[in-house]
VOMI-158710 format. One line per 4 residues: for each residue x, y, z of N, C-alpha, C, O, CB. Coordinates in Angstrom, 2 decimals, m for minus. Last residue first. Glycine has a CB too. Example, Ala and Ser with C-alpha at 12.3 -4.5 7.8 and 13.67 -1.06 7.14 Angstrom:
% residues 2
12.85/m2.25/7.08/13.67/m1.06/7.14/12.90/0.03/7.87/13.41/1.14/8.04/14.08/m0.60/5.72 ~ 13.19/m5.69/7.80/12.30/m4.50/7.80/13.20/m3.30/7.80/14.24/m3.32/8.46/11.31/m4.47/9.05
//
This chain:
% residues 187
m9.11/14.36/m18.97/m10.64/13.28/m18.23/m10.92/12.25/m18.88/m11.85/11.52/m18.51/m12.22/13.93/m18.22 ~ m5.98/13.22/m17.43/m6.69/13.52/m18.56/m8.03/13.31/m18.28/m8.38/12.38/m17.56/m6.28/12.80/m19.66 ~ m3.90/14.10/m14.78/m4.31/13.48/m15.68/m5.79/13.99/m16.27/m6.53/14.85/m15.77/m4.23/12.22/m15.22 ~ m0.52/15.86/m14.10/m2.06/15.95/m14.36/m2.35/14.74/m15.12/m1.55/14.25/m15.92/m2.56/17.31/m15.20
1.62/13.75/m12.05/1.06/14.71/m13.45/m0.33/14.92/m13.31/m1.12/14.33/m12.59/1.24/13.97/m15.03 ~ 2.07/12.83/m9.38/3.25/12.16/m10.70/2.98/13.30/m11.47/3.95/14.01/m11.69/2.89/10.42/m11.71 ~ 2.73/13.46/m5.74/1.73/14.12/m7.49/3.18/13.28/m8.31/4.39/13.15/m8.12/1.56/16.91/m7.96 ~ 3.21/10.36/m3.28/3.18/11.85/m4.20/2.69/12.36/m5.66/2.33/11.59/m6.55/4.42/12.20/m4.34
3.48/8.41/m2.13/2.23/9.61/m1.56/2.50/10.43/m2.47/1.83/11.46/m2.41/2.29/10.41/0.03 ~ 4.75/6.32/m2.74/5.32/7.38/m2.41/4.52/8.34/m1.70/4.94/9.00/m0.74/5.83/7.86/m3.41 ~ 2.80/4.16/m3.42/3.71/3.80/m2.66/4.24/5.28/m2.18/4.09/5.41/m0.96/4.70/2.82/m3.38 ~ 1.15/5.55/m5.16/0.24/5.29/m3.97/1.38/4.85/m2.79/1.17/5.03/m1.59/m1.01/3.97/m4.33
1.43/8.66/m7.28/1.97/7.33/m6.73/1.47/6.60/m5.18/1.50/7.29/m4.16/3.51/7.61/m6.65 ~ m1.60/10.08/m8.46/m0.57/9.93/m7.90/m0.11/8.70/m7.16/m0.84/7.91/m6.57/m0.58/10.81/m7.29 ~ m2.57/12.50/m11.30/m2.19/10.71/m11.11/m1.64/10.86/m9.72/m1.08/11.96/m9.62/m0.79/9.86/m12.37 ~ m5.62/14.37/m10.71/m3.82/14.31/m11.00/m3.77/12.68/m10.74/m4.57/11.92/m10.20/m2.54/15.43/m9.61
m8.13/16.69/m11.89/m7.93/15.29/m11.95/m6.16/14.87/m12.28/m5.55/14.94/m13.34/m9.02/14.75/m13.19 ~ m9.15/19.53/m10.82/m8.16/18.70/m10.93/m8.57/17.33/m11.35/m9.68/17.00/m10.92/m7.50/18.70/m9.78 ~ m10.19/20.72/m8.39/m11.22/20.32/m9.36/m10.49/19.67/m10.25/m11.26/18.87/m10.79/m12.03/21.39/m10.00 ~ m8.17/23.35/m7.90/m9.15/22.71/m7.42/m10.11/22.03/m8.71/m10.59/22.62/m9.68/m9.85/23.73/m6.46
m4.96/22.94/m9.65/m6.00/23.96/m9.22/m7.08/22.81/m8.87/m7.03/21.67/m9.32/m6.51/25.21/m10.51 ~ m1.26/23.39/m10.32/m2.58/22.63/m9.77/m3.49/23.60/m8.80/m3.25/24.40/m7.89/m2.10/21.22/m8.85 ~ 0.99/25.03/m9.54/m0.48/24.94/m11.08/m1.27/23.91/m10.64/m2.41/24.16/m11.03/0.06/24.35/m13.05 ~ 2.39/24.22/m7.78/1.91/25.25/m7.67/0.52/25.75/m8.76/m0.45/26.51/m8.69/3.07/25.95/m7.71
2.71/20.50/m7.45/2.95/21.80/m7.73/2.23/22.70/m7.75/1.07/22.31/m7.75/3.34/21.93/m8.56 ~ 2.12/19.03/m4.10/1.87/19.53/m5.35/2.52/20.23/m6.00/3.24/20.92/m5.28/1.07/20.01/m5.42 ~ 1.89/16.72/m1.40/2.47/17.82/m1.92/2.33/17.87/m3.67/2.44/16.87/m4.37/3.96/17.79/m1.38 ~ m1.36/15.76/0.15/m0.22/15.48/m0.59/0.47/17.13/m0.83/m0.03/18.23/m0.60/m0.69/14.57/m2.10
m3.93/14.26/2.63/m3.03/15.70/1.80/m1.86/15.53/1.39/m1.07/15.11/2.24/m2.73/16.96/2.63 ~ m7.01/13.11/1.56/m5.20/12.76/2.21/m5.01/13.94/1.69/m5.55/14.53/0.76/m3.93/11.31/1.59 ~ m9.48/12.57/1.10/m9.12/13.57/2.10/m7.86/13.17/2.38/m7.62/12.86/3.55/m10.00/13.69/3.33 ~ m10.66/11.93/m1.33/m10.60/11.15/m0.09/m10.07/11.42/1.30/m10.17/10.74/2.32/m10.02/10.22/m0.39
m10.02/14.34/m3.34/m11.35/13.45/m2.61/m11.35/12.76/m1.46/m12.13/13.09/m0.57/m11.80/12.42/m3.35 ~ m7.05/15.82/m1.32/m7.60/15.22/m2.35/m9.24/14.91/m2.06/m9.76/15.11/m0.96/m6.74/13.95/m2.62 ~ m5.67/18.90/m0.93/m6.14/17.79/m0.39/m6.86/16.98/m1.77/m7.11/17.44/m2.88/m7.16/18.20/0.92 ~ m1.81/20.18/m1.18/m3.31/20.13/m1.57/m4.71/18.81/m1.16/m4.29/17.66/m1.21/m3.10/20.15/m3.13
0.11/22.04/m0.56/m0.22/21.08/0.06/m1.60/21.34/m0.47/m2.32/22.32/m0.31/0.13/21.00/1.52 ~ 2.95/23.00/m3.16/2.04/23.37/m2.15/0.99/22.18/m1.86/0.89/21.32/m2.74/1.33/24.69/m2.57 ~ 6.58/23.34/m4.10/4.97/22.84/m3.67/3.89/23.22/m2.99/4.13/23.94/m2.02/4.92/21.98/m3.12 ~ 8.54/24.51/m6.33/7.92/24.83/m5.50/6.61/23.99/m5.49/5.79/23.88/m6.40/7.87/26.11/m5.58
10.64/23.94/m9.11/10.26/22.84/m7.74/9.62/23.29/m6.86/9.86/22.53/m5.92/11.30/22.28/m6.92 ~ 12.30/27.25/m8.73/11.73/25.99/m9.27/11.66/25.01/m8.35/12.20/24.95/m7.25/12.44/25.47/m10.34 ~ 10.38/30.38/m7.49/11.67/29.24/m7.47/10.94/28.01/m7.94/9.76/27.68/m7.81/12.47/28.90/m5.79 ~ 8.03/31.51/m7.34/8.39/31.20/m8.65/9.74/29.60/m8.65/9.91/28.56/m9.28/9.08/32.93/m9.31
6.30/33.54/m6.10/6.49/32.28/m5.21/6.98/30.90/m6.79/6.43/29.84/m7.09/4.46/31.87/m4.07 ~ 4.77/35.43/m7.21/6.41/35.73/m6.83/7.17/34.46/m6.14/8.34/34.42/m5.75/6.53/37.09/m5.65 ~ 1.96/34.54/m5.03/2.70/35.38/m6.13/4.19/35.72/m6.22/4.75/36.27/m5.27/2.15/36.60/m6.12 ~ 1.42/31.26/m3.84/2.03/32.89/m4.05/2.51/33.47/m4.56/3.69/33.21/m4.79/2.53/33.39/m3.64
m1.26/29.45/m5.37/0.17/29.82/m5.04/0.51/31.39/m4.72/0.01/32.40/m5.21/1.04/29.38/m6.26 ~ m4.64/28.54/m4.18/m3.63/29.65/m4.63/m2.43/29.78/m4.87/m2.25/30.86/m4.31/m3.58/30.39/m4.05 ~ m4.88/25.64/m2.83/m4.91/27.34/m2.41/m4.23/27.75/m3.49/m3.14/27.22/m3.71/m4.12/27.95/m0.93 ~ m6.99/23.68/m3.36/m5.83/23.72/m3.51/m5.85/24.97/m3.70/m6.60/25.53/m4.51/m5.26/22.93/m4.35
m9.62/20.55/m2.68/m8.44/21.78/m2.47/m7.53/22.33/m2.59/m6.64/21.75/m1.97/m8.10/22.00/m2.01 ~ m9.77/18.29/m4.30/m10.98/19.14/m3.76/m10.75/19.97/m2.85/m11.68/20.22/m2.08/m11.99/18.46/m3.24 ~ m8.53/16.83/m7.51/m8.28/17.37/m5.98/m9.45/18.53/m5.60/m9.89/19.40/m6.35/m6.58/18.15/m5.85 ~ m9.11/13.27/m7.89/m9.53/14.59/m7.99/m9.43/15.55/m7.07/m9.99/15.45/m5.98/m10.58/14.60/m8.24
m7.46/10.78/m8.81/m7.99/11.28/m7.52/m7.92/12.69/m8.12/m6.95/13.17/m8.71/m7.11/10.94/m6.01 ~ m5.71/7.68/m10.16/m6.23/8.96/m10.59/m7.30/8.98/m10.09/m8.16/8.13/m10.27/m6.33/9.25/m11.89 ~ m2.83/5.74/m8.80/m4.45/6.15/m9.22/m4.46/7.74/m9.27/m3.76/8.62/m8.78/m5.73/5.56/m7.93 ~ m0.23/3.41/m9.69/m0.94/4.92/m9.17/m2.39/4.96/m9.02/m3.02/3.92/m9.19/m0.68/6.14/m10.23
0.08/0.92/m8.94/1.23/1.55/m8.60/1.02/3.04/m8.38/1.54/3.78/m7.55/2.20/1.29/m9.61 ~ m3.20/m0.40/m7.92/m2.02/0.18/m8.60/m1.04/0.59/m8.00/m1.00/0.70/m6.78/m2.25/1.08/m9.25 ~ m3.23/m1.80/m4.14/m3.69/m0.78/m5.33/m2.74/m0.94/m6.46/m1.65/m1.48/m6.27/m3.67/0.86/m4.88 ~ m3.96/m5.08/m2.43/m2.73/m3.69/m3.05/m3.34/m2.83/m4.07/m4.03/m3.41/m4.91/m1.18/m4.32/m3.96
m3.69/m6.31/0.71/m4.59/m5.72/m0.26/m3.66/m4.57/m0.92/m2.98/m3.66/m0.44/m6.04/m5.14/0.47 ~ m3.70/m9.47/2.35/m2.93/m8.20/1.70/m3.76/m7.80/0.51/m4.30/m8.49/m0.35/m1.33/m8.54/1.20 ~ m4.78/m11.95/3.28/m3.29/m11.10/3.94/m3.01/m10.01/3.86/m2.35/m9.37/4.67/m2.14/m11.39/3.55 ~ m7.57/m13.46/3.69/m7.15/m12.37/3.10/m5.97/m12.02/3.95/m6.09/m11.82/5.16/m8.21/m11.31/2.96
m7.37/m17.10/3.69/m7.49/m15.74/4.83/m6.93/m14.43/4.05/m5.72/m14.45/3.81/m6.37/m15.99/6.44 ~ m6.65/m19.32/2.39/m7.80/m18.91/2.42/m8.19/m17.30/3.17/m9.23/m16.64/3.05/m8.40/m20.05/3.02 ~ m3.81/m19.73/2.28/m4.52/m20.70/3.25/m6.45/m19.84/3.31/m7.21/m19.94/4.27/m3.35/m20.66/5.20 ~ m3.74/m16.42/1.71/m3.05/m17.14/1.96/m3.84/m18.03/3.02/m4.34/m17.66/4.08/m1.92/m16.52/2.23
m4.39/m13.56/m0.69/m4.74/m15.03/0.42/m3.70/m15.92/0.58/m2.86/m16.17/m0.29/m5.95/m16.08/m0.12 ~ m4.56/m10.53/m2.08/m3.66/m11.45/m1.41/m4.29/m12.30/m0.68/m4.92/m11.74/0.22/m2.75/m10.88/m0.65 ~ m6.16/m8.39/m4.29/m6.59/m8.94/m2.82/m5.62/m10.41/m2.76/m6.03/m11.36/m3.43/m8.59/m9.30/m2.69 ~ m5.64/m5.66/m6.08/m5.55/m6.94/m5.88/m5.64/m7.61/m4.68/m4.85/m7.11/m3.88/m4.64/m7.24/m6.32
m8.49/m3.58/m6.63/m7.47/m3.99/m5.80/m7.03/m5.27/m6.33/m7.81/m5.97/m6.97/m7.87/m4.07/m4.37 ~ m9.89/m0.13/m8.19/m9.77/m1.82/m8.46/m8.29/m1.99/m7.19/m7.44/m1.15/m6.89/m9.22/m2.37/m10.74 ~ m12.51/1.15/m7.58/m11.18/1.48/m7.46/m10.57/m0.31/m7.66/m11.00/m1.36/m7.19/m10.85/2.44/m5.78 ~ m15.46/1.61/m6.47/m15.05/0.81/m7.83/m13.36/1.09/m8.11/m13.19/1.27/m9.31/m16.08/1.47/m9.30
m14.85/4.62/m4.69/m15.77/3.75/m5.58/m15.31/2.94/m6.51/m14.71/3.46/m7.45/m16.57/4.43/m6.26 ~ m11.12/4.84/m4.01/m12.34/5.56/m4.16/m13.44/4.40/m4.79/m12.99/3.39/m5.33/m12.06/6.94/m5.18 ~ m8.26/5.36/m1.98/m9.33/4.42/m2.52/m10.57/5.45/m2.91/m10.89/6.50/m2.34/m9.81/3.18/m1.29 ~ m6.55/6.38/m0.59/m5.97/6.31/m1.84/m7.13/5.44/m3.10/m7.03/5.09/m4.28/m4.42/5.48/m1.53
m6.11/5.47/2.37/m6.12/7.04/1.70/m6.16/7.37/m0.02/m5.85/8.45/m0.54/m4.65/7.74/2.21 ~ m6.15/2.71/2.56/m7.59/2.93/2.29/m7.04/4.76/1.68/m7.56/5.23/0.67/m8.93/2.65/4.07 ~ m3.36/1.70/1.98/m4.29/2.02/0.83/m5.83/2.67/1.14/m6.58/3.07/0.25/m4.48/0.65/0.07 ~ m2.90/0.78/4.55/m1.67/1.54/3.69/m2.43/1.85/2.21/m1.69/2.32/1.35/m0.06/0.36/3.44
m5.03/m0.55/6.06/m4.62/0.69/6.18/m3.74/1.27/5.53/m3.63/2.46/5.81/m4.34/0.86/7.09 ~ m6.41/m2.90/5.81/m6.21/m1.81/4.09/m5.52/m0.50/4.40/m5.35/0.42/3.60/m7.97/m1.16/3.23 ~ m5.91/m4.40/7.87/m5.29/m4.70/5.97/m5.59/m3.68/5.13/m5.19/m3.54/3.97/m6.05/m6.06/5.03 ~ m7.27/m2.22/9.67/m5.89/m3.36/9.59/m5.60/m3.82/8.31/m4.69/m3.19/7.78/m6.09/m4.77/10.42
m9.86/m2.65/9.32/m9.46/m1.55/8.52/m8.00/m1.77/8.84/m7.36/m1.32/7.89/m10.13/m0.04/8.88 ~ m11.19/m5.81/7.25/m10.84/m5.35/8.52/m9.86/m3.83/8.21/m9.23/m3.73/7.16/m9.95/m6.70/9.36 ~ m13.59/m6.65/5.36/m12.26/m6.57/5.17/m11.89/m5.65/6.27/m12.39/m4.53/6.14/m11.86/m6.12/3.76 ~ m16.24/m8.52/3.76/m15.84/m7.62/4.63/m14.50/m7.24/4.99/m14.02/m8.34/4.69/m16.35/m7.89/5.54
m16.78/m9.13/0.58/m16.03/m9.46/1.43/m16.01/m8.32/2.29/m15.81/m7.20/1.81/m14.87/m9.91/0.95 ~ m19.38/m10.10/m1.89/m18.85/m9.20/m1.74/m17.87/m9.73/m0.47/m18.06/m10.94/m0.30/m19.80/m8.11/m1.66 ~ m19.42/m10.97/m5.62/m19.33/m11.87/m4.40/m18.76/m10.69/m3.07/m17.59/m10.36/m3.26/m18.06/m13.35/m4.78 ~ m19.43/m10.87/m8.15/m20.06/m9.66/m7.68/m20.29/m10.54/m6.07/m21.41/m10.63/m5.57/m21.67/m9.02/m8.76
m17.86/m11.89/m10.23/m19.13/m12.71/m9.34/m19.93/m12.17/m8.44/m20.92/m12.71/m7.96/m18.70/m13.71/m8.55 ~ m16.33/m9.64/m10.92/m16.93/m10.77/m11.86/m17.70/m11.54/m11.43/m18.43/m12.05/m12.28/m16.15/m11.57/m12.39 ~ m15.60/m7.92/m9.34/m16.21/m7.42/m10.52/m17.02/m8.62/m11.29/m18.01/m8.54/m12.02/m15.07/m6.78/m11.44 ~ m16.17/m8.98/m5.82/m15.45/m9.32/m7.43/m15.66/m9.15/m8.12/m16.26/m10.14/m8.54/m15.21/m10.08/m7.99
m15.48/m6.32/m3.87/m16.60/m7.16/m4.75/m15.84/m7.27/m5.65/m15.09/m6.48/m6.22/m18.03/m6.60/m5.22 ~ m15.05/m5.48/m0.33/m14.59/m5.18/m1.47/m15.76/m6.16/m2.21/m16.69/m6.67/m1.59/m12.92/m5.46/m1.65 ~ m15.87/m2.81/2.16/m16.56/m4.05/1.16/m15.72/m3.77/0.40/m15.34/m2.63/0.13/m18.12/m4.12/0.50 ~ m14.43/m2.43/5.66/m14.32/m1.97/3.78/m14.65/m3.26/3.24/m14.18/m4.37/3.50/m12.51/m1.40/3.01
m15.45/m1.16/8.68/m15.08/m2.42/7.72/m15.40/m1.76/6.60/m16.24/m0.88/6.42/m15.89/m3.90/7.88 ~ m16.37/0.23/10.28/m15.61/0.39/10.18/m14.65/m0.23/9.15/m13.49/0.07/8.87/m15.56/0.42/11.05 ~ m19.71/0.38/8.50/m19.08/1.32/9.70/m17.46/1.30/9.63/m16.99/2.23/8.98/m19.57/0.72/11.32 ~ m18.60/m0.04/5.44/m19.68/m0.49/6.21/m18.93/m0.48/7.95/m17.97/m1.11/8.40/m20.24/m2.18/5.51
m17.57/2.25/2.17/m17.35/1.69/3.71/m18.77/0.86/4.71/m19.90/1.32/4.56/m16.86/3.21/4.61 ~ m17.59/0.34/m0.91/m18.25/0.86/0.11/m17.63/0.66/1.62/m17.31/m0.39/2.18/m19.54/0.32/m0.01 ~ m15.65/m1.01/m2.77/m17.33/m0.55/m2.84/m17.70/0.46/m2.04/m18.15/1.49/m2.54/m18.33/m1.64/m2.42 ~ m13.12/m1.95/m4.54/m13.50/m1.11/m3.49/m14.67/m0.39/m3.54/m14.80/0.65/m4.19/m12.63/m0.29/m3.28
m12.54/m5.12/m6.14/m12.78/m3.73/m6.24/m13.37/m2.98/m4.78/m14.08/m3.64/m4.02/m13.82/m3.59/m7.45 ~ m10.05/m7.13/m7.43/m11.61/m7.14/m6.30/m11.63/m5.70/m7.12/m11.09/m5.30/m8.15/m11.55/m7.17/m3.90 ~ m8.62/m10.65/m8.56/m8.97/m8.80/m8.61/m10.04/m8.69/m7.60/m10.72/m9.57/m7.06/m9.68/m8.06/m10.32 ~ m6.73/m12.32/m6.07/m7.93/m12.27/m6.89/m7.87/m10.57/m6.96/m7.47/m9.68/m6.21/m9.45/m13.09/m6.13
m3.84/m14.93/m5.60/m4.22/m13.23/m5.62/m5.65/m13.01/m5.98/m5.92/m14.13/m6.42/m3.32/m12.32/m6.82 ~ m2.70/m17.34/m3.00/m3.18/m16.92/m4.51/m3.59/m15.56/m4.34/m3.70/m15.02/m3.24/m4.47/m17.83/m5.19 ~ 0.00/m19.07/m1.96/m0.47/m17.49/m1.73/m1.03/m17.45/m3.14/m0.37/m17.49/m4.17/0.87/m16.14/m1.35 ~ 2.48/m21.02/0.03/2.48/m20.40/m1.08/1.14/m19.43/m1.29/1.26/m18.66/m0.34/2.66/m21.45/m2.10
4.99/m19.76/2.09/4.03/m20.36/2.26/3.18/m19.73/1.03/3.06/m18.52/0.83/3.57/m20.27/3.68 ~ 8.70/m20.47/2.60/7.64/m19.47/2.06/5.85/m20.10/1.60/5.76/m20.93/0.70/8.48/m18.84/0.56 ~ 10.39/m20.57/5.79/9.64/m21.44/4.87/8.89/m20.37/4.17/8.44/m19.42/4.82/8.69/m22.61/5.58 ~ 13.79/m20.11/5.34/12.48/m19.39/6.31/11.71/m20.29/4.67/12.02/m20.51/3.50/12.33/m16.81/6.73
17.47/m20.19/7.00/16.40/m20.76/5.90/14.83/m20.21/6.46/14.61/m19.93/7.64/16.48/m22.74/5.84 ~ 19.53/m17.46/6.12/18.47/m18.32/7.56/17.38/m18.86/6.63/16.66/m18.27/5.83/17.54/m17.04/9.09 ~ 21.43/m15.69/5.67/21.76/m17.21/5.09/20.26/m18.31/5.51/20.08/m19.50/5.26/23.50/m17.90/6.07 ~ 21.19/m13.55/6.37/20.80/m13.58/5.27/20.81/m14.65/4.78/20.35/m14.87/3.66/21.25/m12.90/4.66
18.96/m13.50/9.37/20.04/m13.62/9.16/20.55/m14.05/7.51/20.18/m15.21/7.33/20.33/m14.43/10.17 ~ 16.62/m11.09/9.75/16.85/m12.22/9.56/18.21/m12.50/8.97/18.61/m11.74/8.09/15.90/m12.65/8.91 ~ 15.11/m9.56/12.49/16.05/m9.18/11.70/16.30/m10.56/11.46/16.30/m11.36/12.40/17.14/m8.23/12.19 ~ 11.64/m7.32/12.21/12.62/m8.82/12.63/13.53/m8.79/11.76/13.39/m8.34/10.62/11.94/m10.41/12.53
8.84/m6.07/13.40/10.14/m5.82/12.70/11.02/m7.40/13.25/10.97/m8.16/14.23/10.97/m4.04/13.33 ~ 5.40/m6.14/13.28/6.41/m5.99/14.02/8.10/m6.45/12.62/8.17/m6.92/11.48/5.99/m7.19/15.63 ~ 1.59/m5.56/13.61/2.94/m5.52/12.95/4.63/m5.48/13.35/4.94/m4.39/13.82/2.77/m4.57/12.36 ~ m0.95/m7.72/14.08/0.12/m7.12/14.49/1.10/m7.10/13.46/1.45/m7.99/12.69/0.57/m7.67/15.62
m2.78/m9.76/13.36/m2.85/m8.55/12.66/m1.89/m7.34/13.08/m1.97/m6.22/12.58/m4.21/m8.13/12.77 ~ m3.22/m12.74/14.32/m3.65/m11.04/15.03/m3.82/m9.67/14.97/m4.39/m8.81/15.64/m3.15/m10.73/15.65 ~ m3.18/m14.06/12.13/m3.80/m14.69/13.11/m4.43/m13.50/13.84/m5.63/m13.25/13.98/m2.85/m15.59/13.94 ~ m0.94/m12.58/10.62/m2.34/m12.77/9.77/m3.33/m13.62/11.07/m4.49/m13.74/10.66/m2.05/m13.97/8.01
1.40/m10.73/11.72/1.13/m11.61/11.89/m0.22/m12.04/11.17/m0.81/m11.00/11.47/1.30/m11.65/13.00 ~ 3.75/m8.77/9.19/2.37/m8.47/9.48/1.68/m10.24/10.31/1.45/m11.08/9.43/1.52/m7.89/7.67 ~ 7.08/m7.68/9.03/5.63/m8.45/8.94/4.72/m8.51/9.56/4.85/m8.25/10.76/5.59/m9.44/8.92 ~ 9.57/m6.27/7.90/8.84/m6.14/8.35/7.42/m6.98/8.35/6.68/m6.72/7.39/8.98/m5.24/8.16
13.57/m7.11/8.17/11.61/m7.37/7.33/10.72/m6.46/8.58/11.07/m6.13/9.71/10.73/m9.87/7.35 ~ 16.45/m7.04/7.46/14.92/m6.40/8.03/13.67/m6.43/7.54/13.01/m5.83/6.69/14.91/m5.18/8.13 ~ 18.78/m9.40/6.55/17.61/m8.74/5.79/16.61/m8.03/7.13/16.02/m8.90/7.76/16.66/m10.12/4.74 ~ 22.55/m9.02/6.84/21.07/m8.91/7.06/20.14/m8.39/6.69/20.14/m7.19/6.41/20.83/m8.69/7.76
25.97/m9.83/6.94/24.93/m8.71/5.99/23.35/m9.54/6.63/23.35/m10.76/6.78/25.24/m8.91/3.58 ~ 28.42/m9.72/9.92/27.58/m10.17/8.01/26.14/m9.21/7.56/25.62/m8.16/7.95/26.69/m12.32/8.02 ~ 30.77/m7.18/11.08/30.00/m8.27/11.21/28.92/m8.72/9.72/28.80/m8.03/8.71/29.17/m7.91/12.56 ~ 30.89/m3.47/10.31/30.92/m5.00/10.66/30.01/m6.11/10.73/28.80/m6.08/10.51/31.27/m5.08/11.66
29.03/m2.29/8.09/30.22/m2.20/8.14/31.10/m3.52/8.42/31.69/m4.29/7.66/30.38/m1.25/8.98 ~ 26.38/m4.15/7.15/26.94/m3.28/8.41/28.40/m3.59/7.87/28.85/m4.64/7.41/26.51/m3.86/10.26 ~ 23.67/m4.23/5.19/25.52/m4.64/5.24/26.01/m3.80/5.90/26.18/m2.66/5.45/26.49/m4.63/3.90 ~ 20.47/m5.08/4.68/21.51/m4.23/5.12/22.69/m4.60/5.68/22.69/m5.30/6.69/21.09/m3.51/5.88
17.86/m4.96/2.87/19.00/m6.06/2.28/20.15/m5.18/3.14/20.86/m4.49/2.40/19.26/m6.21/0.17 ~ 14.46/m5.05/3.89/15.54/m4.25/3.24/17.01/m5.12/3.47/17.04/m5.95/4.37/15.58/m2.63/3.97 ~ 10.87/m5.31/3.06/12.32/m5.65/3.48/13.05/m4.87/2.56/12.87/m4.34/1.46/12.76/m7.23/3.41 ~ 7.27/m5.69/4.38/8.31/m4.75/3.69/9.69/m5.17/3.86/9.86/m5.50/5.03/8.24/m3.33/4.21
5.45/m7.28/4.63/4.85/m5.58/4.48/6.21/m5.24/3.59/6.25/m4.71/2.47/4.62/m4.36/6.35 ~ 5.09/m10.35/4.82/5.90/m9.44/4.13/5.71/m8.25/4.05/5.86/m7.99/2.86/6.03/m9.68/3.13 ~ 2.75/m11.83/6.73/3.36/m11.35/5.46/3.92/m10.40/5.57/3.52/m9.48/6.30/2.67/m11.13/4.51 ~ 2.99/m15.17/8.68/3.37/m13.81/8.52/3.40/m13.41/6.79/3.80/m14.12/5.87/4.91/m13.63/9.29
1.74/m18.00/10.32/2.12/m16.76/9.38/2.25/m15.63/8.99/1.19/m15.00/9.01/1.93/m16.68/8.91 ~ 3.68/m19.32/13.10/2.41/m18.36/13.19/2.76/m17.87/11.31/3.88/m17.45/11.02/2.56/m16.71/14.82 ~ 5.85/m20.20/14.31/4.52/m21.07/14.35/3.69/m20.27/13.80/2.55/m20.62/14.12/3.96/m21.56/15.70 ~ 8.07/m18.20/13.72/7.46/m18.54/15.37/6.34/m19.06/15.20/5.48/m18.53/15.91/7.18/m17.30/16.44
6.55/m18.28/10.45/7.89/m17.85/11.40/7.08/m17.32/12.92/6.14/m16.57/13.19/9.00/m16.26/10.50 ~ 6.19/m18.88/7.08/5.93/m19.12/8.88/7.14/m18.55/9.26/8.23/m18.37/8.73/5.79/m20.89/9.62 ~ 5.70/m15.87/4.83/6.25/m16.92/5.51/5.69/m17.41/7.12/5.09/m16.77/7.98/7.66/m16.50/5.53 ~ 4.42/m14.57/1.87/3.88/m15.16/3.10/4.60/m16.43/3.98/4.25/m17.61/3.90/2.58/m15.59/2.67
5.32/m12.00/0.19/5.28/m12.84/0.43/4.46/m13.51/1.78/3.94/m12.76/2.61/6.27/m12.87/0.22 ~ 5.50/m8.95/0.41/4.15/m9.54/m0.37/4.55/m11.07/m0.49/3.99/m11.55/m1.47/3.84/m8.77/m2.09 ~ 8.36/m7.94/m0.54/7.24/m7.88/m0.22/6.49/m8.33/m0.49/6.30/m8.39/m1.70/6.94/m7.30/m0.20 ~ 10.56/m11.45/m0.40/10.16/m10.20/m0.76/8.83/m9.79/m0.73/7.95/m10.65/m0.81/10.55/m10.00/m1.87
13.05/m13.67/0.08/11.94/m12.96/0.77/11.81/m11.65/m0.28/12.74/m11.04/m0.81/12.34/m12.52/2.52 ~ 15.64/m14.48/m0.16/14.96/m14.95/m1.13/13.23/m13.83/m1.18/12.58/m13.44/m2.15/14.87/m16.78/m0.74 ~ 17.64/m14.64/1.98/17.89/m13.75/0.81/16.51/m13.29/m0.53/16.41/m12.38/m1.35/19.15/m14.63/0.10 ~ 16.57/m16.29/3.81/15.98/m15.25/3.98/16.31/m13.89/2.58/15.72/m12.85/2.28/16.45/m14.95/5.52
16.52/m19.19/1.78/16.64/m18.67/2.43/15.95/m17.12/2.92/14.87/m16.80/2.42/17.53/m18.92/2.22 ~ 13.49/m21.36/1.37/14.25/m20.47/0.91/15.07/m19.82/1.71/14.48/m19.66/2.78/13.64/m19.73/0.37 ~ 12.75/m25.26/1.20/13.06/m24.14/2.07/13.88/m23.09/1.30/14.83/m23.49/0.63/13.82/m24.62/3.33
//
């Protein structure tokens, strides 16, 4: 048994009979009274997400969890094919697990795909990807102050903030955790 100090994203614990993963935690020390972790988890039975506060000492079982590469093929109506580059084995994948990455996916886009007890939990991108932008207005003239952005859309249709030199047709890196432009990238 670990305690709750121990937890981090992308783990897979029981908790209330049921498994849960890890979307997200934070380590918070109230003024008063002891220090606590906020998780956030994802039930894998129903696919609900909900918040829970764990006490930092609270033992919580961690349930152990293999990874496989995949890749991102194709939408099929609402469901996302992924395929194992290497057995070319394909998986239907509910739009509930990929919702924090599908804005950020394109053809052959490589994932790591999370299981636990056999049941896909979690699907993760790079830290970035490189997305071609297929809008981006003009800056305004005289519109010089430093650090100025402007809202540009990408292939896949998310809209991010930019700098002002970025032009349509683009190829930029950007962070998939943050939503935001890192640099131009190279063809």
């Amino acid at each position: 048994m670990a305690t709750a100090n121990d937890i981090r994203r992308g783990n897979a614990v029981k908790f209330n009979g049921a498994i849960n993963v890890v979307m997200d935690t934070g380590h918070v020390k109230p003024g008063k009274g002891p220090a606590y972790i906020q998780a956030k988890l994802r039930n894998l039975s129903t696919g609900k997400s909900f918040e829970h506060r764990f006490n930092s000492s609270e033992s919580v079982e961690i349930v152990p969890m293999t990874t496989r590469k995949m890749e991102y093929s194709y939408k099929d109506g609402e469901d996302f094919v992924l395929v194992d580059p290497e057995t070319y084995e394909q998986e239907n994948v509910s739009p509930e697990i990929m919702d924090e990455v599908k804005d950020f996916m394109t053809e052959n886009t490589p994932l790591t795909a999370t299981y636990v007890d056999g049941t896909l939990a979690m699907v993760e991108l790079p830290a970035s990807v490189v997305l071609t932008v297929s809008d981006a207005p003009e800056g305004v003239k005289g519109d010089s102050a430093s650090n100025v952005q402007k809202s540009i859309t990408l292939e896949t249709g998310v809209v991010i903030q930019a700098p002002l030199f970025i032009k349509t047709g683009e190829k930029i890196k950007v962070d998939v955790k943050n939503r935001k432009y890192l640099e131009r990238a190279g063809d």
